[in-house]
PANU-181732 format. One record per residue (C-alpha): residue in three letters; x, y, z. Coordinates in steps of 0.05 Angstrom, whole numbers, padded with zeros to 5 digits, always signed. Layout:
<recs>
AlaXYZ;...
</recs>
This chain:
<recs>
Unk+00175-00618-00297;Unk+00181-00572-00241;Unk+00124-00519-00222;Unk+00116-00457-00197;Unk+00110-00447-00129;Unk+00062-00392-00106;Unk+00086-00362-00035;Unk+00063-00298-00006;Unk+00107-00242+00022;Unk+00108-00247+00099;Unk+00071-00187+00130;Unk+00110-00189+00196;Unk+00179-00148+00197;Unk+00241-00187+00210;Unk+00274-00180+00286;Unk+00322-00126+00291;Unk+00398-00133+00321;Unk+00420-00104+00373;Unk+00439-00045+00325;Unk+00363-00037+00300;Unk+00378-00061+00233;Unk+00326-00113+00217;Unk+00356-00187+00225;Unk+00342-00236+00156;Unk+00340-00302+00155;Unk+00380-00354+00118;Unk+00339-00357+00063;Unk+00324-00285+00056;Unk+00400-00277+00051;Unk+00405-00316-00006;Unk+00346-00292-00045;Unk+00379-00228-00029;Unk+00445-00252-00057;Unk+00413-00292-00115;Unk+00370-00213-00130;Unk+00425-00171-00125;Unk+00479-00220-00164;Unk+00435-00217-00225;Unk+00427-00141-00218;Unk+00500-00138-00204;Unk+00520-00176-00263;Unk+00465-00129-00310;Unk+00500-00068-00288;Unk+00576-00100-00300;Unk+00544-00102-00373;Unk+00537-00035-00383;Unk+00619-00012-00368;Unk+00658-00086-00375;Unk+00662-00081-00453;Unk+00670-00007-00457;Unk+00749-00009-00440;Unk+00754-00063-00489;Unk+00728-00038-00552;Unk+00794-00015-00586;Unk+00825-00083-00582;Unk+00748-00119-00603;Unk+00754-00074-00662;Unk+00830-00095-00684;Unk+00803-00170-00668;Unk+00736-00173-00705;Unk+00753-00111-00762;Unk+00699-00064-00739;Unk+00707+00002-00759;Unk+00703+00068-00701;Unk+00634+00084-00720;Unk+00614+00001-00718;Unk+00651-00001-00648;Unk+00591+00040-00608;Unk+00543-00012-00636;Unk+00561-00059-00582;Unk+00546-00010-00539;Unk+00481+00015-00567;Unk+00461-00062-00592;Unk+00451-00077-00506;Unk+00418-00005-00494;Unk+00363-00010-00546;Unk+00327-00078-00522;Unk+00355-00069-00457;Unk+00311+00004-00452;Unk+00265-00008-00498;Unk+00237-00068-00472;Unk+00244-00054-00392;Unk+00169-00035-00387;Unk+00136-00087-00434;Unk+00175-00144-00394;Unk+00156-00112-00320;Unk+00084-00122-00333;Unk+00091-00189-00369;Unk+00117-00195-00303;Unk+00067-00178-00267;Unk+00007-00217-00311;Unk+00041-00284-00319;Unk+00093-00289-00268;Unk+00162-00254-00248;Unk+00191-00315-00230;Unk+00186-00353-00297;Unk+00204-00288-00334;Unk+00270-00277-00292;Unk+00293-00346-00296;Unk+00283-00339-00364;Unk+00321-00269-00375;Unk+00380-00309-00340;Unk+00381-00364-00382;Unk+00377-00317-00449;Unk+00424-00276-00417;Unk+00475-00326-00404;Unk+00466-00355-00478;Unk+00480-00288-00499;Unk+00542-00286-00465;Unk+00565-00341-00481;Unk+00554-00319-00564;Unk+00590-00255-00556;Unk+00650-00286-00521;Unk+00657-00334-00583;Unk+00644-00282-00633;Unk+00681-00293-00694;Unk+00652-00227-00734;Unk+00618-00167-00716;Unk+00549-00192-00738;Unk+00554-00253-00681;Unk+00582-00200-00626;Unk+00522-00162-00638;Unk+00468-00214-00643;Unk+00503-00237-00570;Unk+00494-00158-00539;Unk+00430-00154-00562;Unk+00403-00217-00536;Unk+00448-00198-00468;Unk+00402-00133-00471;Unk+00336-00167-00481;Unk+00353-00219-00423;Unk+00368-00156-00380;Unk+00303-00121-00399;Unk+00271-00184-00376;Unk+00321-00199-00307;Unk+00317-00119-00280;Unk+00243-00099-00276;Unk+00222-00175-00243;Unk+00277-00180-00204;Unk+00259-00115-00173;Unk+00192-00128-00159;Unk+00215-00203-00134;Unk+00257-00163-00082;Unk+00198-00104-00063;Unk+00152-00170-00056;Unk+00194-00213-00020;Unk+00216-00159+00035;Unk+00155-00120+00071;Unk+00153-00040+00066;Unk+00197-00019+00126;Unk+00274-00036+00148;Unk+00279-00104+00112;Unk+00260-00070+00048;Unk+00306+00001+00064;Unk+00363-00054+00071;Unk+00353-00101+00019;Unk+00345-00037-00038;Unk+00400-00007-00002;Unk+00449-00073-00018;Unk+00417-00070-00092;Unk+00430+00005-00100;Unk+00503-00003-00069;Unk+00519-00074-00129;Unk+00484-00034-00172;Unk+00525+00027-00172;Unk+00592-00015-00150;Unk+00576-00059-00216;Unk+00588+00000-00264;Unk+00651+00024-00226;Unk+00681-00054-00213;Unk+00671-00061-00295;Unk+00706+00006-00316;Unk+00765-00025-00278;Unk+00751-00099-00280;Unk+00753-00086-00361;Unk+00816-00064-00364;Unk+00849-00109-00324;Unk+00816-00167-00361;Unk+00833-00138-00430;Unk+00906-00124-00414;Unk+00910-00192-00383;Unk+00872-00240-00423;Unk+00838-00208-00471;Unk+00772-00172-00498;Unk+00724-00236-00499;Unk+00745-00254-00423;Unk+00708-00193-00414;Unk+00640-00224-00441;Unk+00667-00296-00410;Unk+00668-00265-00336;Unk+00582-00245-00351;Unk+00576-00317-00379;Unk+00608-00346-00303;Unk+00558-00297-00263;Unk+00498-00321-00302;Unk+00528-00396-00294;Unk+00529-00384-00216;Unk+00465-00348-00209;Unk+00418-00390-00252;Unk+00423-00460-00212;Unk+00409-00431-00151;Unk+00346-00381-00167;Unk+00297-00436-00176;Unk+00295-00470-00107;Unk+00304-00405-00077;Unk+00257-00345-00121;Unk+00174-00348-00107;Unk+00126-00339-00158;Unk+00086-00273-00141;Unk+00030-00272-00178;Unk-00016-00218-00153;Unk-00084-00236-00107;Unk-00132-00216-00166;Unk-00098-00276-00212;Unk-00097-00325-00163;Unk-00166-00381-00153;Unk-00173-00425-00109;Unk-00117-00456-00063;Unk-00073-00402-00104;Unk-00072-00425-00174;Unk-00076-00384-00225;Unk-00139-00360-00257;Unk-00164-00357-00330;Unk-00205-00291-00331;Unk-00133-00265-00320;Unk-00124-00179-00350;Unk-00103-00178-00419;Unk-00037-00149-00442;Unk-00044-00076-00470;Unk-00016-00098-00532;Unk-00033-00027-00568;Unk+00017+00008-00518;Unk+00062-00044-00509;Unk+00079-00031-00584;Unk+00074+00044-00585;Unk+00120+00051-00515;Unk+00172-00002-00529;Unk+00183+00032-00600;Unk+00182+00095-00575;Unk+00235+00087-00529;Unk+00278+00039-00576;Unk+00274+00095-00623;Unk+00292+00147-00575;Unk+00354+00107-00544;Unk+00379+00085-00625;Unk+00374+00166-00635;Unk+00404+00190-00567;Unk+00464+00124-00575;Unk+00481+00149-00634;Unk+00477+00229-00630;Unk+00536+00210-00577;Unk+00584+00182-00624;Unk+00557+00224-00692;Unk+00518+00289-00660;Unk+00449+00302-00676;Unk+00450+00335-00750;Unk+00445+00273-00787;Unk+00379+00247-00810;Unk+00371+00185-00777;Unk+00376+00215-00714;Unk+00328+00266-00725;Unk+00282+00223-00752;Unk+00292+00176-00691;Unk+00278+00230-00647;Unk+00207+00247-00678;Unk+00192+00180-00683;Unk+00209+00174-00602;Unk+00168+00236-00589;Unk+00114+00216-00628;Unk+00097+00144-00619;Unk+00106+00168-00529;Unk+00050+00219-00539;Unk+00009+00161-00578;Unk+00022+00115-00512;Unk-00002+00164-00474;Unk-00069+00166-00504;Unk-00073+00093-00513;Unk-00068+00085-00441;Unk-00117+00133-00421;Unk-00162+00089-00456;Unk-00141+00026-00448;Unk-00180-00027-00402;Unk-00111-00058-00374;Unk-00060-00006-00386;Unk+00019-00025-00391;Unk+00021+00039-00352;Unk-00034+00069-00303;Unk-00038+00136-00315;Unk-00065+00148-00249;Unk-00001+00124-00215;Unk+00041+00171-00255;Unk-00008+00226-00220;Unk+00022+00204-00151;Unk+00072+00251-00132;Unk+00113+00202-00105;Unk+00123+00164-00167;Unk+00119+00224-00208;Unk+00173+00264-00172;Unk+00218+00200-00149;Unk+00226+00178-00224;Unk+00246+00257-00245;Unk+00307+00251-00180;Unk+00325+00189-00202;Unk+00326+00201-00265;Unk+00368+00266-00260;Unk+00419+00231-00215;Unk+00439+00174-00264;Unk+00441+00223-00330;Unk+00481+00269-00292;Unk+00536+00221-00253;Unk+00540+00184-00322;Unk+00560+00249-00360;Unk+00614+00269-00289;Unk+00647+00199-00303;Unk+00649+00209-00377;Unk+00671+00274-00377;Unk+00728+00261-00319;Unk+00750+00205-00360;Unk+00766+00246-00415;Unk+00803+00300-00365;Unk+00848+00254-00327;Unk+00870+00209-00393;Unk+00869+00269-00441;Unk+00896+00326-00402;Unk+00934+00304-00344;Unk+00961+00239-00379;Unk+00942+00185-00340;Unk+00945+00116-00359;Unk+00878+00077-00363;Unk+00896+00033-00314;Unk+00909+00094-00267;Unk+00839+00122-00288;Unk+00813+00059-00268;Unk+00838+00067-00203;Unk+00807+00134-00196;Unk+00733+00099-00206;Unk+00752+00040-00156;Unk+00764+00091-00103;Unk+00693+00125-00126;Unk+00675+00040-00118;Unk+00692+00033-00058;Unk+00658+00096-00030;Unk+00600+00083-00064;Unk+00598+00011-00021;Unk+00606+00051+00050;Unk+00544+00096+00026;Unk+00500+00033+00011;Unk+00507+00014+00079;Unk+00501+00077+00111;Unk+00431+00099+00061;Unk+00386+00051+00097;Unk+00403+00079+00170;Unk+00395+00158+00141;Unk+00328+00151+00101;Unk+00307+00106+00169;Unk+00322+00171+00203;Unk+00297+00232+00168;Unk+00253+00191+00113;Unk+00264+00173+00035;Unk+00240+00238+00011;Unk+00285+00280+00052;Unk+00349+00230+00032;Unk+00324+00242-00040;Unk+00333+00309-00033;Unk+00390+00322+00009;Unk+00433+00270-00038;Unk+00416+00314-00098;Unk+00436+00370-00063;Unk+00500+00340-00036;Unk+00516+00304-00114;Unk+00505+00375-00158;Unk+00549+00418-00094;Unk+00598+00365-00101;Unk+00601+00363-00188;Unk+00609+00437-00183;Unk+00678+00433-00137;Unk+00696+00394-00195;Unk+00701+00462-00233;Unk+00762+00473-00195;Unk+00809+00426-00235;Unk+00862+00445-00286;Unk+00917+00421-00324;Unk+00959+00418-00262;Unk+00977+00341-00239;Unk+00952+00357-00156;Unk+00886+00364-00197;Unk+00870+00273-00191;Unk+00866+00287-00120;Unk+00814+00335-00127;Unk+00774+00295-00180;Unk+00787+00233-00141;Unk+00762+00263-00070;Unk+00702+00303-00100;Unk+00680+00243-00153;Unk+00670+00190-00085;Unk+00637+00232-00045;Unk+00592+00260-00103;Unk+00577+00185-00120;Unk+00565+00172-00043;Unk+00503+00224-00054;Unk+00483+00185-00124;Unk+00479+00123-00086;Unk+00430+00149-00028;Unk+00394+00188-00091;Unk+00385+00116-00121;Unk+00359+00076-00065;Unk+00316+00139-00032;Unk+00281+00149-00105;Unk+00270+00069-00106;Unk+00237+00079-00040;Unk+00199+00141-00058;Unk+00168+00105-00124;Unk+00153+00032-00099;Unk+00129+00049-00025;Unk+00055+00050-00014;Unk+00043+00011-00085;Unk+00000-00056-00080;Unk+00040-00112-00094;Unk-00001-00136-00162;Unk+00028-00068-00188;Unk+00098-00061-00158;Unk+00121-00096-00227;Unk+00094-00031-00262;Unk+00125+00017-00210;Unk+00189-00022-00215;Unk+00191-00019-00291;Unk+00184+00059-00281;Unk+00240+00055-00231;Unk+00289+00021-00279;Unk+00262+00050-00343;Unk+00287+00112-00314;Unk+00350+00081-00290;Unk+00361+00062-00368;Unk+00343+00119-00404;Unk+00393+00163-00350;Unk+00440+00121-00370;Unk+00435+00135-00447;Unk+00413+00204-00449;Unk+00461+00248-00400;Unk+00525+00232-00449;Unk+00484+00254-00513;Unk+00457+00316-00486;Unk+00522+00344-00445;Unk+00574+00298-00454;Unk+00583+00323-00528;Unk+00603+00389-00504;Unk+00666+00369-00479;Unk+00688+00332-00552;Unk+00662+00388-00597;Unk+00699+00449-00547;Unk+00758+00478-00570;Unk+00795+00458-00513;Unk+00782+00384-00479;Unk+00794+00433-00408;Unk+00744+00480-00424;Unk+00685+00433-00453;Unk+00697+00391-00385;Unk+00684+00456-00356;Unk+00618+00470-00390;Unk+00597+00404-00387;Unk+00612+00405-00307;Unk+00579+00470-00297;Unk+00524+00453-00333;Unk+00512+00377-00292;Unk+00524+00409-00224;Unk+00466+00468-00244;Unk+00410+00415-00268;Unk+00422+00373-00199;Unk+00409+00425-00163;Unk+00348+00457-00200;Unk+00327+00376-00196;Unk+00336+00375-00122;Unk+00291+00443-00112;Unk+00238+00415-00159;Unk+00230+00349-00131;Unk+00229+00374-00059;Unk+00177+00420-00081;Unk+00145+00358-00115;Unk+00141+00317-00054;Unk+00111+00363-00004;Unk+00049+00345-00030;Unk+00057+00265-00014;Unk+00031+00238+00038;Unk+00084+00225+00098;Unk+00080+00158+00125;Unk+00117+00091+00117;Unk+00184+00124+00126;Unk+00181+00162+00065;
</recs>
């Protein structure tokens, strides 16, 4: 039986090219690749099925109100479990715990794409969700690990943040096609081939990164090891699955039913418990201290505005263009590729800006540039010139998301230690997750319950572009008080 390998990150920066960009090697490159396929393929996850769901419905006999459980049956365990699994992570390896969320996640895949009734579809998405709580936090802190603090690191988040932005878009479209084509299940059969292609090749390539004060002699592991903080792992992964079940669910059924409300409390409740369970707590899931850090504090709020927010903009404009100027959803789809491909050209041009005025700056300046941008969408109406505006004013809005999403990874993870960058990383996708789920609940509903589709797209636009730009005030406020350094 193969071991573990235990390898240290190299201290030294990579040479440059001639263009300063810093130079990897051949194996970097494919750790890289290997990193950013699995993230690539998480993100395809949340969008691939989402197209789909009218003809999975017809197939399987699932009602309209059963139809947004395989939606919300990948959200919960795939939020809910984000933090618990990042310091797992961290205590017992990253390494055997993303091989492991491949492998689960693959099985998964493989179960919904065979589904032959609703209850085996969502046993598959939630399994696909739990693999993906395990795969995102570790193989974030297996990239921050593996590439020093500097330009290797701005490049190889910058190539994450670009996949994982690109991965929602490619699956709106990709979806549709598939669907049309072949049919809702090759939908769950193209996550099965990613997971096929990245799992042989992770284990020769990925180190274990087990952190100094868990490592003996000649590097093996220690017994004396921290224990897990089982009191808050409980409390803070049921708090957030019962905040994501109640926030899933207010988007298909509003909030007034019971359930929901009851949810909610719960969510509330059993957070503020966490929170005073880790203030006592020996080996906390979460160090309290580290949420004082500006940095972390006021990266997570950015990042967490820009995903709720540019979630509810392509919700709502998906609505507009099919519901009020008619457009097919293959022409919609088209609309997000070009927001795709835009998105790409910003991932490589991120590194090179926050290298040249700093992650905090970039952080800023893209929230500024995403809620300006939202609120020019406030100029469309029911007139057909109006997809050009949406088109132009959607890409170059998501070209600020994307330098929003690898400057506020940057903001959070610099200066961490590495025997804690699992922790910082769970923050940075537990925030990635929960914008994801909560900006459709909260505005998105607006635009359904308005008297006219026009006018609640309106409100709901109006409403995005204003909270950007209070967020981009706040967090530049936020992060005067950080320390400058590191090219932050």
């Amino acid at each position: 039986m193969a071991t573990d390998t235990i390898t240290e990150p190299t201290a030294p920066l990579p040479p440059l090219t001639p263009t300063g960009t810093p130079r990897l090697s051949r194996r970097d490159q494919l750790v890289l690749f290997v990193l950013c396929a699995a993230q690539f393929m998480v993100a395809l996850d949340f969008s691939v099925l989402n197209v789909a769901l009218p003809a999975l419905g017809t197939d399987l006999g699932m009602s309209r109100f059963a139809l947004q459980w395989a939606v919300t049956a990948f959200a919960l365990p795939s939020g809910g479990f984000l933090l618990l699994f990042g310091r797992i992570g961290d205590l017992y390896g990253r390494r055997k715990l993303f091989l492991g969320g491949l492998a689960l996640f693959g099985a998964a895949s493989l179960l919904a794409t065979l589904a032959w009734d609703p209850a085996s579809l969502l046993t598959g998405r939630a399994l696909q969700g739990l693999g993906a709580a395990a795969i995102v936090p570790t193989g974030m802190s297996l990239l921050t690990t593996t590439f020093p603090e500097g330009p290797a690191r701005d490049r190889a988040l910058g190539i994450s943040g670009t996949l994982l932005s690109l991965g929602f878009t490619v699956g709106m479209v990709a979806g549709g096609l598939l669907t049309d084509v072949l049919g809702w299940r090759s939908t769950m059969a193209l996550l099965t081939a990613f997971a096929l292609i990245v799992l042989p090749l992770a284990p020769s390539l990925l180190p274990e990164s087990l952190p100094h004060s868990l490592k003996g002699m000649g590097g093996a592991p220690i017994p004396d090891r921290p224990r897990l903080d089982v009191p808050g792992a409980i409390t803070v992964t049921t708090g957030l699955l019962s905040l994501i079940y109640a926030l899933s669910t207010a988007a298909e059924n509003g909030f007034g039913r019971a359930d929901v409300v009851a949810a909610l409390v719960a969510g509330v409740v059993l957070l503020a418990v966490f929170v005073a369970v880790e203030s006592r707590a020996a080996s906390p899931l979460v160090s309290l201290p580290m949420l004082r850090r500006s940095t972390v504090a006021w990266g997570n709020v950015g990042g967490l505005v820009t995903f709720s927010m540019m979630s509810t903009v392509v919700f709502a404009l998906t609505l507009y263009l099919q519901e009020v100027l008619r457009l097919s959803a293959f022409e919609t789809g088209l609309v997000f590729g070009v927001q795709g491909v835009l998105s790409a050209v910003a991932g490589t041009l991120a590194p090179k800006v926050i290298g040249r005025y700093g992650a905090h700056r970039t952080l800023v300046g893209s929230l500024a540039g995403q809620g300006a941008l939202v609120a020019a969408l406030l100029l469309l109406n029911a007139h057909t010139w109006s997809v050009w505006v949406a088109t132009a004013a959607v890409s170059l809005a998501s070209m600020c998301h994307l330098g929003a999403i690898i400057s506020y990874g940057l903001t959070v993870t610099a200066g961490v230690p590495d025997e804690e960058q699992g922790l910082a990383t769970g923050l940075v996708t537990s925030t990635q997750q929960v914008g994801l789920t909560v900006g459709i609940p909260l505005l998105g509903v607006l635009a359904t319950t308005s008297p006219s589709l026009l006018t609640g797209v309106h409100t709901v636009l109006g409403l995005d572009a204003a909270i950007v730009l209070a967020a981009a005030v706040l967090v530049a406020l936020g992060l005067r008080r950080a320390r400058p350094g590191n090219g932050i």
